[in-house]
C-alpha positions as CSV (number, residue, x, y, z in Angstrom):
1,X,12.6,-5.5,98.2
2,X,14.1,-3.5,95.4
3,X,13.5,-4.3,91.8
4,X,17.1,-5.9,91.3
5,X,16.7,-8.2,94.0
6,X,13.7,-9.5,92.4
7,X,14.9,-9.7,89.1
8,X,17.3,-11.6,90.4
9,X,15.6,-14.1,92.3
10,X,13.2,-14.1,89.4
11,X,16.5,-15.5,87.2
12,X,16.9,-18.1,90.1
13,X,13.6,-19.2,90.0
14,X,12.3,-19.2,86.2
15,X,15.5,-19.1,84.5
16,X,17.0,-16.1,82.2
17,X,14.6,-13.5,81.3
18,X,14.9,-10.7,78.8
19,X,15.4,-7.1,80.5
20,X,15.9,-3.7,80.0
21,X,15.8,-0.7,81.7
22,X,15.2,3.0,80.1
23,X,14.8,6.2,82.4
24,X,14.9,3.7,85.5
25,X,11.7,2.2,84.2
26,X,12.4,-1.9,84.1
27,X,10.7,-4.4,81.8
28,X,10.6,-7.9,81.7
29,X,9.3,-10.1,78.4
30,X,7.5,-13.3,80.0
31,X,6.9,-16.2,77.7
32,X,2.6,-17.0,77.8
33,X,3.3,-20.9,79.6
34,X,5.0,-19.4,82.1
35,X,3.1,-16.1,82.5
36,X,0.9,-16.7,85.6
37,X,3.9,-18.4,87.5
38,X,5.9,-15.1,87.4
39,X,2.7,-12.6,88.6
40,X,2.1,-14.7,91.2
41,X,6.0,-14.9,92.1
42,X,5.9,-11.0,91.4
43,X,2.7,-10.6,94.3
44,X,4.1,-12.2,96.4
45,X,7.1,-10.6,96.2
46,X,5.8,-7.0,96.9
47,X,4.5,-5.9,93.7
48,X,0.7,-5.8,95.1
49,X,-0.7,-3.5,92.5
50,X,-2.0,-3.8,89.0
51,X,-2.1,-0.7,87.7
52,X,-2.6,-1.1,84.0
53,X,-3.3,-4.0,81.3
54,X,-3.0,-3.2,77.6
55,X,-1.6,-4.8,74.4
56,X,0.3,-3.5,71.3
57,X,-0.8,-5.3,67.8
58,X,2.9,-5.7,65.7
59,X,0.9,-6.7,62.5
60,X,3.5,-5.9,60.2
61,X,6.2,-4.3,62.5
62,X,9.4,-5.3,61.2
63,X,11.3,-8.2,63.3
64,X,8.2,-8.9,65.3
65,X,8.2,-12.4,65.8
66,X,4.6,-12.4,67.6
67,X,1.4,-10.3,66.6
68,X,0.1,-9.7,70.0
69,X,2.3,-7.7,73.3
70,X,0.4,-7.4,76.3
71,X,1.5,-5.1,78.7
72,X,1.1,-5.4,82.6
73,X,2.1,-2.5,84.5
74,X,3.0,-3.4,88.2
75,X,3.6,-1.9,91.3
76,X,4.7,-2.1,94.6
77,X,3.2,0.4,96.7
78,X,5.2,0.3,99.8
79,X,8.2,1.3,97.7
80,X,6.5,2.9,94.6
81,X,8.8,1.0,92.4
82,X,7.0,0.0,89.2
83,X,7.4,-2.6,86.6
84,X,6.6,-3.4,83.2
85,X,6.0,-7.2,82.2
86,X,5.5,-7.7,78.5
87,X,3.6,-11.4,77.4
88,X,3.7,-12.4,73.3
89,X,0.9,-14.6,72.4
90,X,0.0,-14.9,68.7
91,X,-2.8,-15.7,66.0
92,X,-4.7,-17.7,65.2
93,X,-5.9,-18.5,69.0
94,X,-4.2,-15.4,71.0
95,X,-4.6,-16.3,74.7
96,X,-3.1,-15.8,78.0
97,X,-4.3,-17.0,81.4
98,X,-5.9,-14.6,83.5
99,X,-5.0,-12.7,86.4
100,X,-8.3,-12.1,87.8
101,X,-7.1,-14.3,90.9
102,X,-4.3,-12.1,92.0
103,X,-5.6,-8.8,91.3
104,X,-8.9,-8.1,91.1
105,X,-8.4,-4.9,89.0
106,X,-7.2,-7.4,86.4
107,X,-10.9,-8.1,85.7
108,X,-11.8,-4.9,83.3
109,X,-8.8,-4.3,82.2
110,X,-8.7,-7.5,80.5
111,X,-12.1,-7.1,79.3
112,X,-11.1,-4.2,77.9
113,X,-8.3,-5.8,75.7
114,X,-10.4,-8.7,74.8
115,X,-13.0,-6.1,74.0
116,X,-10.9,-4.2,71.6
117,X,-8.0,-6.3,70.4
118,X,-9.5,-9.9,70.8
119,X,-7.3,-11.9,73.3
120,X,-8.9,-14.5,75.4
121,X,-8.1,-15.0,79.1
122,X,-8.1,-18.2,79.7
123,X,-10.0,-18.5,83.4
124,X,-11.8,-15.3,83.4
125,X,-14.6,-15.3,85.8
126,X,-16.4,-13.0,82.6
127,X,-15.2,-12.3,79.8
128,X,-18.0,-10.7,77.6
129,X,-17.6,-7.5,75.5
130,X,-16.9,-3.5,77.7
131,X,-16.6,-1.1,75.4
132,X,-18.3,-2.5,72.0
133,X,-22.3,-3.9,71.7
134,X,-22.6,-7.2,72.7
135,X,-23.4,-7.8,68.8
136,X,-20.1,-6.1,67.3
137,X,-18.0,-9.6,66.0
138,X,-15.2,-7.9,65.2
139,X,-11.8,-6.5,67.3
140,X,-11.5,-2.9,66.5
141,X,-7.7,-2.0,67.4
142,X,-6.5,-4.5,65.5
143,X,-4.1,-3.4,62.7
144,X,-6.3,-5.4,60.1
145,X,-9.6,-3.7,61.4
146,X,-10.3,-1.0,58.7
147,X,-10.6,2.6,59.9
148,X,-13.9,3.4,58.6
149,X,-15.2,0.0,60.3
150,X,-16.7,-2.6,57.8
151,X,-20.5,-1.2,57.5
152,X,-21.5,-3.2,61.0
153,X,-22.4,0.3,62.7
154,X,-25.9,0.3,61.1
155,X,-27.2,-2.6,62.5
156,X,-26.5,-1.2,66.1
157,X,-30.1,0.4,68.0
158,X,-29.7,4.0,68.4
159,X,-29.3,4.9,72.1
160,X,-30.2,7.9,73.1
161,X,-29.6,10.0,76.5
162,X,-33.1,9.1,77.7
163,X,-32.2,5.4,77.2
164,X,-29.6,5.9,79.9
């Protein structure tokens, strides 16, 4: 099923969504309540592929109306047609529901933005820290997160290659 056609049935479904297309790459902006609906309508129209999971911080970004835009790159692998669905949430509690039940894949990635920009995934089957110590409080690739960290890298045991 071509993109269009499930754009369109998309419309039919969940209403008017907002789209654009640039170099034939389509995205889609999702509000969060309705978020999980449309993946699962998007799996099982075709789009059987999660290739990506990231998020963009607009702190300060002029007409940003949310802080937080994740970014879920799809695909459809009998067709290699891709597409880009784009989820706001926003401070002080971001969170989006998970989409570890469609797409297994779904389960790092997400820990990975968690990880690094602090949005919660609401039925993750384990959402615990990837990249940072288990002991680092902070978000790091948050726009408010200072470059040269806030002193916590100190407290952190030094691992060495031996350590593995």
């Amino acid at each position: 099923m071509p993109v269009d056609a499930v754009l369109e049935s998309l419309a039919s479904e969940f209403g008017p969504l907002e789209t654009s297309v640039f170099r034939d790459q389509t995205r889609i902006v999702v509000p969060e309540p309705r978020s999980f609906a449309v993946f699962q309508f998007l799996k099982d129209r075709g789009f059987d592929l999660l290739v990506d999971v990231s998020c963009v911080d607009y702190l300060e970004y002029r007409g940003a109306k949310q802080r937080y835009g994740l970014v879920y790159l799809l695909a459809m692998t009998t067709t290699n047609q891709r597409l880009t669905v784009r989820v706001f949430v926003d401070d002080p509690e971001p969170t989006v529901r998970s989409v570890v039940p469609l797409w297994e894949a779904a389960n790092w990635l997400e820990r990975e933005v968690w990880d690094l920009f602090g949005i919660r995934f609401a039925g993750h089957p384990d959402l615990r820290r990837l990249v940072m110590p288990e002991q680092f409080t902070a978000h790091p690739l948050r726009k408010d997160y200072p470059l040269q960290g806030r002193g916590e890298r100190h407290n952190f045991p030094v691992l060495t290659r031996e350590d593995g």
